[in-house]
C-alpha positions as CSV (number, residue, x, y, z in Angstrom):
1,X,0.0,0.0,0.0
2,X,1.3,3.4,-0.5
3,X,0.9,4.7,2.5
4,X,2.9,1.8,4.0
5,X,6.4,3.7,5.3
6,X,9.0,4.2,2.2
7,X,12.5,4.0,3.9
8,X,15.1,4.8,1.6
9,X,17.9,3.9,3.9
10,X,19.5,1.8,6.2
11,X,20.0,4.0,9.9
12,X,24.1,4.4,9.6
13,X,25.8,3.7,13.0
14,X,26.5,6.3,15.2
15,X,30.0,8.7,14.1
16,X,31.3,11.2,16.6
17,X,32.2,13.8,15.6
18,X,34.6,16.0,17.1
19,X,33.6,18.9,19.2
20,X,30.1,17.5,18.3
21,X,27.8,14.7,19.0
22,X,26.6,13.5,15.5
23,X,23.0,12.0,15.3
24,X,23.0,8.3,14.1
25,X,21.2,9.2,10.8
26,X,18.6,12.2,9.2
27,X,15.1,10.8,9.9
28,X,12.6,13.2,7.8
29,X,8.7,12.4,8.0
30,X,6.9,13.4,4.8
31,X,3.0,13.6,5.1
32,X,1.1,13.8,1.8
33,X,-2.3,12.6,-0.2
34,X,-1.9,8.9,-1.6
35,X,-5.3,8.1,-1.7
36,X,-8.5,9.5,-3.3
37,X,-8.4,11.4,-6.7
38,X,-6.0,14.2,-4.5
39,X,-3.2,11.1,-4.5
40,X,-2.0,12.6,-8.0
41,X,-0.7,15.7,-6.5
42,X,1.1,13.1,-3.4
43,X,2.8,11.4,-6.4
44,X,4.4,13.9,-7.7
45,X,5.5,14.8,-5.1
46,X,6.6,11.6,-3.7
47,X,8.2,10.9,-7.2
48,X,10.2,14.6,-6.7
49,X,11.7,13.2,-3.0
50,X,12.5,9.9,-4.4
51,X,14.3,12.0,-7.3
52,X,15.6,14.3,-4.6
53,X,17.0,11.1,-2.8
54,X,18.6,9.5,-5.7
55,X,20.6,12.8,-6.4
56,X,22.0,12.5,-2.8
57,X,22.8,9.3,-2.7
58,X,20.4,9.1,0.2
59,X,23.1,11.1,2.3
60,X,23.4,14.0,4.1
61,X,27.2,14.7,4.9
62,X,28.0,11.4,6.2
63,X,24.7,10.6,7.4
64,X,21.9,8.1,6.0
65,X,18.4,9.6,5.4
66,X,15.5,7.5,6.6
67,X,12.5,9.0,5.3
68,X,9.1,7.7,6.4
69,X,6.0,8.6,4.2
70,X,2.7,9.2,5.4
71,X,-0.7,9.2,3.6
72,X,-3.1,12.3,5.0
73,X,-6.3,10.7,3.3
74,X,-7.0,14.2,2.5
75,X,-8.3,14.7,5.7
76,X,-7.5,16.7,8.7
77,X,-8.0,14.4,11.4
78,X,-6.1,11.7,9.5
79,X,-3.2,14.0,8.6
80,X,-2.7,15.0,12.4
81,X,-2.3,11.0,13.4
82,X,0.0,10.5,11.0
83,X,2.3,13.8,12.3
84,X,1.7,12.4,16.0
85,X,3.1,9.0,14.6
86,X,6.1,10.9,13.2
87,X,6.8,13.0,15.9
88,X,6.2,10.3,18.7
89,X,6.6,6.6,17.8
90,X,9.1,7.8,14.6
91,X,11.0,10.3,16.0
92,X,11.5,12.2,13.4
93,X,14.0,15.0,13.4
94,X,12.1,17.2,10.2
95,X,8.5,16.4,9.1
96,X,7.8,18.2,5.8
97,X,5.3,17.6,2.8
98,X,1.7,19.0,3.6
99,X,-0.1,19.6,0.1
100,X,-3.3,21.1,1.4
101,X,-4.2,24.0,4.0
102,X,-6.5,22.7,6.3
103,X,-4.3,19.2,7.1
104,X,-1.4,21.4,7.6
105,X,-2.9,23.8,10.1
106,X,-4.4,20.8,12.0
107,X,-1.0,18.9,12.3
108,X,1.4,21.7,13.2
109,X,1.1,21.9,16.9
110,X,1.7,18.1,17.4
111,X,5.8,18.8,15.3
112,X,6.1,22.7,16.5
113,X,5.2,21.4,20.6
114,X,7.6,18.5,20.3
115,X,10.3,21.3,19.3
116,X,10.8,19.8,15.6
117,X,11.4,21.0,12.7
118,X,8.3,21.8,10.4
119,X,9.1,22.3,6.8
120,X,5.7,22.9,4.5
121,X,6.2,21.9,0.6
122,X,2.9,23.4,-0.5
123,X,0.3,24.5,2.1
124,X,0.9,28.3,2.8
125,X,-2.4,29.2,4.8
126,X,-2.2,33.3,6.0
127,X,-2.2,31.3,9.9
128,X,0.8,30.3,9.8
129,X,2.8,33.4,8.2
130,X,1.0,35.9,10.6
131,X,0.3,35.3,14.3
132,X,0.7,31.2,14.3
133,X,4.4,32.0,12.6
134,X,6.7,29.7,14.9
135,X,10.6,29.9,15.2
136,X,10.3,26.2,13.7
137,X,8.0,26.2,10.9
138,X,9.5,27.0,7.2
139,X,8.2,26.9,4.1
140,X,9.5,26.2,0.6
141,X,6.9,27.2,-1.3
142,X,4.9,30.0,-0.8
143,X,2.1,32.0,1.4
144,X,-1.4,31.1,-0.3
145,X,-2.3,34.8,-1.0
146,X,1.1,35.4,-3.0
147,X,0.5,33.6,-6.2
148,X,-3.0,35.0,-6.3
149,X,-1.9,38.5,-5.9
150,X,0.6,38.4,-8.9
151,X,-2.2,37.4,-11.1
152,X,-4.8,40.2,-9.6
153,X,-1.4,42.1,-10.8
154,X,-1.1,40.6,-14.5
155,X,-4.8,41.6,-14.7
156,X,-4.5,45.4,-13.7
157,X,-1.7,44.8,-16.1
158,X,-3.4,44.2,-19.2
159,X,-6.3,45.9,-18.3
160,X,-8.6,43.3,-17.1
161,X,-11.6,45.3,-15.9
162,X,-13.9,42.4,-14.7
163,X,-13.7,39.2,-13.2
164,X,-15.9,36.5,-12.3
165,X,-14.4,33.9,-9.4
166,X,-14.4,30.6,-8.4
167,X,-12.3,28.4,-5.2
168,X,-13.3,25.7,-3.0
169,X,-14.7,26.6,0.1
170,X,-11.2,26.0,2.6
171,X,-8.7,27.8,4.3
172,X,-6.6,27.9,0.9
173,X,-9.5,28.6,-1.2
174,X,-10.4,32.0,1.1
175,X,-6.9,33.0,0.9
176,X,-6.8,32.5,-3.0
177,X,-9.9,34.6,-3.3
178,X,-8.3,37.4,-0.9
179,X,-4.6,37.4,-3.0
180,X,-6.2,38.2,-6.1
181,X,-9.3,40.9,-4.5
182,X,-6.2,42.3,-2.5
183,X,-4.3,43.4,-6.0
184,X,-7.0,42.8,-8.7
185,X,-8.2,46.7,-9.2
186,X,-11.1,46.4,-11.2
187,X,-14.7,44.9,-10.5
188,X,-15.6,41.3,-8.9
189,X,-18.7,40.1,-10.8
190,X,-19.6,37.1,-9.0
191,X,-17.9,34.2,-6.8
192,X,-19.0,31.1,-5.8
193,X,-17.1,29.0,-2.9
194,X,-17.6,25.5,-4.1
195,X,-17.8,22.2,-1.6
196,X,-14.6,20.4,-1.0
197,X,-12.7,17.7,0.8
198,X,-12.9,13.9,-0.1
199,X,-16.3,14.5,-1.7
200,X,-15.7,17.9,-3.2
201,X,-17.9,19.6,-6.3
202,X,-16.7,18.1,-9.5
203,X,-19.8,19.5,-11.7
204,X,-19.4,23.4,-12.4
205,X,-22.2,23.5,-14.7
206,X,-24.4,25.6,-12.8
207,X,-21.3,28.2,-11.4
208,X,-20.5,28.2,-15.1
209,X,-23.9,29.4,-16.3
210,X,-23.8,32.0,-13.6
211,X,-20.0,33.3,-14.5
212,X,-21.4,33.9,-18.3
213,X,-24.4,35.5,-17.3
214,X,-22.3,38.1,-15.5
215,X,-21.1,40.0,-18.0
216,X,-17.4,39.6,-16.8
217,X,-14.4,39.8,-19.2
218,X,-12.7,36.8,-17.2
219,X,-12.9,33.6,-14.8
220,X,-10.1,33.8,-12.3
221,X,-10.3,29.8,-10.9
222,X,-7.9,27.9,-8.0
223,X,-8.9,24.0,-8.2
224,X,-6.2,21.7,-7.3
225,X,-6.2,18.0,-8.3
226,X,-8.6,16.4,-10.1
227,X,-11.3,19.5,-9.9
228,X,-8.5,21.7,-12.0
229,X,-9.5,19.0,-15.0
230,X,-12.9,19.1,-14.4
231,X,-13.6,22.9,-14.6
232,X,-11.1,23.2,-17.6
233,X,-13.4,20.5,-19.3
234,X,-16.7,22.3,-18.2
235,X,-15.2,25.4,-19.2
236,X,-14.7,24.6,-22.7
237,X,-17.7,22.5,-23.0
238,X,-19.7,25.7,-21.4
239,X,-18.3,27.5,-25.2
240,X,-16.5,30.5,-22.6
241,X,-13.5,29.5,-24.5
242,X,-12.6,32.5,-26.6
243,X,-15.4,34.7,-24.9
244,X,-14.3,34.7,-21.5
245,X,-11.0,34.4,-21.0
246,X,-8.9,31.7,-18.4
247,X,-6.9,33.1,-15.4
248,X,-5.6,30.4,-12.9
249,X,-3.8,29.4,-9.6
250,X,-2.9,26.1,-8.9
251,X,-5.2,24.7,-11.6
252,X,-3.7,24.3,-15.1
253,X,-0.2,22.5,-14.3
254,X,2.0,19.9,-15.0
255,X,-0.5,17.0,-13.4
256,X,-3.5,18.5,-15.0
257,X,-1.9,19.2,-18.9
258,X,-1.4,15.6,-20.1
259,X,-4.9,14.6,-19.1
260,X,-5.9,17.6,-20.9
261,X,-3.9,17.2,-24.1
262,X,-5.0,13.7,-24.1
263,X,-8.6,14.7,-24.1
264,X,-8.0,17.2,-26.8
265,X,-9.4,20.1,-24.4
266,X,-6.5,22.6,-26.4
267,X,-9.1,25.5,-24.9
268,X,-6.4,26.0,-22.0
269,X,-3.5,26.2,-24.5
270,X,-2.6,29.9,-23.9
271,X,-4.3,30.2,-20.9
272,X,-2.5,32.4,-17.8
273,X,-1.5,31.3,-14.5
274,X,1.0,32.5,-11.8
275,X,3.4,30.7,-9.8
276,X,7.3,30.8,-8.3
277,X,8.5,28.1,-10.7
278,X,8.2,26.9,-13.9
279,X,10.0,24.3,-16.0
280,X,11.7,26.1,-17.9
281,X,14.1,28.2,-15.6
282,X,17.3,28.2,-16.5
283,X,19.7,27.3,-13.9
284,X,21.8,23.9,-12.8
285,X,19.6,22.8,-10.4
286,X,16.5,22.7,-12.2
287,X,17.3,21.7,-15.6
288,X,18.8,18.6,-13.7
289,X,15.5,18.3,-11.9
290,X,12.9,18.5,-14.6
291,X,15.8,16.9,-17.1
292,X,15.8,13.3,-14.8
293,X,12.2,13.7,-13.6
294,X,11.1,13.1,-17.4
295,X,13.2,10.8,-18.3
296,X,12.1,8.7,-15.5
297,X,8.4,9.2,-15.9
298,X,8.0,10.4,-19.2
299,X,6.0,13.9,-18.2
300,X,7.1,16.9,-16.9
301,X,7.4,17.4,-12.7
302,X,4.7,20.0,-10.9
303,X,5.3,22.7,-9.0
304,X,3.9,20.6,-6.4
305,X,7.1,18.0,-7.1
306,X,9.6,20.9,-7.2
307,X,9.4,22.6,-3.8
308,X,9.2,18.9,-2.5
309,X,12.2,18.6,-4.2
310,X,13.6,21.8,-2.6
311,X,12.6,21.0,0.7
312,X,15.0,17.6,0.9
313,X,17.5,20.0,-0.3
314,X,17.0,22.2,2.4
315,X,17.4,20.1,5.0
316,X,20.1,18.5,3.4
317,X,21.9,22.0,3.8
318,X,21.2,23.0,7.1
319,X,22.2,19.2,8.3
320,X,25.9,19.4,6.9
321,X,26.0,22.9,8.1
322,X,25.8,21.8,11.5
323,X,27.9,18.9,11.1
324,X,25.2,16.8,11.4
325,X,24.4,17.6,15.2
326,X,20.7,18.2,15.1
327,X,20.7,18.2,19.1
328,X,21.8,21.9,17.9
329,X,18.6,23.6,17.6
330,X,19.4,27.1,17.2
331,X,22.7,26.4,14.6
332,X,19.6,24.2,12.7
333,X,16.9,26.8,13.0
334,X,20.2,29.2,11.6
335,X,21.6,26.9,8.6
336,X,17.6,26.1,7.5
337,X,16.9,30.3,7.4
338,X,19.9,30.8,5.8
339,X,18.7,28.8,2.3
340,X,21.8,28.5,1.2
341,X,21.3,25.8,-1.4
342,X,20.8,25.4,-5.3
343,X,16.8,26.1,-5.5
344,X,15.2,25.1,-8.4
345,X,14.0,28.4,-8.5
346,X,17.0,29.9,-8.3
347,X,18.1,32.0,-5.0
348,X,15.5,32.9,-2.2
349,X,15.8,34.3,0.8
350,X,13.5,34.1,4.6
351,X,11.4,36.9,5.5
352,X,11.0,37.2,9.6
353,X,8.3,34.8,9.5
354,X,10.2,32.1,7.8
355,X,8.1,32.2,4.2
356,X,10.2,32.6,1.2
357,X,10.7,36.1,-0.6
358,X,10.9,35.3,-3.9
359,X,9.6,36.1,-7.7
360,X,6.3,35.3,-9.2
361,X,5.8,34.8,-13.2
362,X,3.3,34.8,-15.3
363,X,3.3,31.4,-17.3
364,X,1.5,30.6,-20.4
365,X,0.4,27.1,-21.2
366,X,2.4,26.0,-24.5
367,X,3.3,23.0,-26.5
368,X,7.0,21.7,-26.4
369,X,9.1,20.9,-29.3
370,X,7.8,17.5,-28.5
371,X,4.6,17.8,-28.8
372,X,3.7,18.2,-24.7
373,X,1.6,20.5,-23.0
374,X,3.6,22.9,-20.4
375,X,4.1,26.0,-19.5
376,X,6.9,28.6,-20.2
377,X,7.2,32.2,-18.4
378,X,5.8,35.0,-20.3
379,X,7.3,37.5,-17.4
380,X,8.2,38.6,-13.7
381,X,5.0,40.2,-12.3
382,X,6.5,40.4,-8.9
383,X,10.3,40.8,-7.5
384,X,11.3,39.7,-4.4
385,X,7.9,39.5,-2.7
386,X,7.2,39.2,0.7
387,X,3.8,38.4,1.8
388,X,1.2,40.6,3.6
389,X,1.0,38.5,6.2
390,X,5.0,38.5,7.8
391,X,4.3,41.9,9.7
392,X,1.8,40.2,11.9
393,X,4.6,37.8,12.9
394,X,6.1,38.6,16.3
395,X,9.4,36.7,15.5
């Protein structure tokens, strides 16, 4: 089963170190979604770490990495048993993954009171970058609102006057809705906050009908997963294509475009969305990343799969900074803030409350000279952007 424990190493024997005490190996607790239709978005990522381990020889300095994987259910109640496992029976020294929101803010007290180290590869929700901001908790992807606000930006930019919106009704789905109102500055026509969880809203039909009747130049959507492919399929079905143009978060990517170029819905080829990373950037790091991720599964890797990939990387840095004594929990907290490791998106650096300031482009979905859906960058909408939420951080 896949949510069985994956351990990719044998625990080394214990090496001291001198003028340190050296742990006996890295043990790093990854908690994503296996199961349900969400389980794509935990295979990509779980195909990223793998990837991640492989390029590290599942080593950290001179230490073996045992990493345990956990399947959330994508639920929150299941999620936080799985981070009590981690932190408790597992002992874990880092516990990273975390794709959705809601799991993410119901698990962090169980790492955070155990004085762990908390490392989110997805889930940014406003909490946990404001006044739940914890000297432990880091994040290698993003604050929710961020990615949201450089499209409301891309809109003002081209002279977007009206939008109609759409989210699922969760703590990620609010703060998607808020990014792009907080930037966006022309009129809201509509929204509708759809039903989700493991029985979310797959049919937009009637949402649809509503966003055509408004009147508005555009549909700005977030839809994770499996939903992303079934709006983009209602969407074109609906004839908006060409009429009301697509503007996305987290929706249109590299899980979502081969189902959608196999079922010949081309209506999202040239379609906008935001994000921190693409594909295509052009440094060491990443071409190696997306180079080895498709030759070993034949599609391109997610963002979701990249700042997975980044987060091993991370840790992997701040562990041979120390010298591998983790018992050090302030030079750890110190090597992990500094970032000082080849990103796939290039360099970043740690605002106060430990979320990444960092660019945002605009990406259009493309073919490559292949034949495969992807995206490319169009442009830099935002430089070095920290989100709204650091200055209610006390750290």
């Amino acid at each position: 089963m896949l949510s069985k424990l994956i351990r990719t190493a044998v625990i080394a024997s214990a090496v001291i170190m001198t003028g340190a005490a050296q742990a006996d190996s890295v043990k790093i607790g990854f908690v994503t979604t296996l199961t349900t239709p969400a389980a794509v978005i935990g295979e990509d990522m779980k195909n990223s770490v793998e990837l991640a381990m492989e390029h590290i020889g599942g080593k950290m300095g001179n230490l073996d990495v045992e990493l345990i994987m956990e399947d959330d259910g994508f639920k929150p109640d299941v999620g936080k048993q799985k981070t009590d496992k981690l932190v408790k029976q597992d002992d874990v020294d880092f516990v990273t993954g975390y794709i959705w929101s809601h799991v993410l803010l119901a698990s962090a007290k169980s790492v955070l009171d155990a004085d762990k180290f908390l490392i989110s590869a997805n889930a940014g929700p406003s909490q946990m970058a404001g006044k739940r901001c914890h000297k432990n908790f880091f994040s290698t992807s993003w604050q929710n609102d961020q990615t949201p606000m450089a499209m409301g930006e891309h809109l003002n930019q081209k002279g977007v006057e009206s939008i109609y919106v759409m989210a699922p009704n969760y703590a990620a789905g609010k703060d998607m809705v808020r990014g792009v109102e907080s930037t966006f500055k022309g009129k809201v026509l509509g929204k509708d906050m759809t039903k989700w969880g493991a029985d979310a809203q797959l049919d937009f039909s009637a949402e649809l009908a509503k966003a055509k009747a408004s009147g508005a130049e555009g549909i700005f959507v977030f839809y994770p997963g499996k939903a992303g492919g079934a709006f983009i399929k209602q969407y074109q079905q609906a004839g908006l294509q060409g009429k009301m143009d697509l503007y996305s978060v987290f929706t249109v990517d590299s899980i979502a475009l081969p189902k959608l170029q196999a079922g010949g819905l081309s209506g999202v080829l040239g379609s906008k969305n935001t994000q921190e990373w693409s594909p295509d950037i052009l440094n060491a790091a990443n071409q190696r990343f997306v180079g080895d991720y498709l030759k070993k599964h034949g599609k391109y890797p997610s963002f979701y799969g990249a700042q997975s990939y980044d987060a091993i990387m991370l840790i992997k840095s701040a562990v041979e900074k120390v010298g591998g004594n983790l018992d050090d929990k302030d030079a750890v907290r110190a090597a992990l803030k500094a970032a000082d490791f080849d990103s796939v998106r290039g360099k970043y650096s740690y605002g106060n409350n430990h979320m990444p300031i960092q660019n945002f482009y605009l990406r259009e979905v493309v073919e490559d000279d292949q034949g495969r859906w992807t995206t490319r960058i169009v442009s830099t909408v935002l430089t070095n952007h920290q989100d709204p939420y650091a200055k209610d951080c006390k750290m």
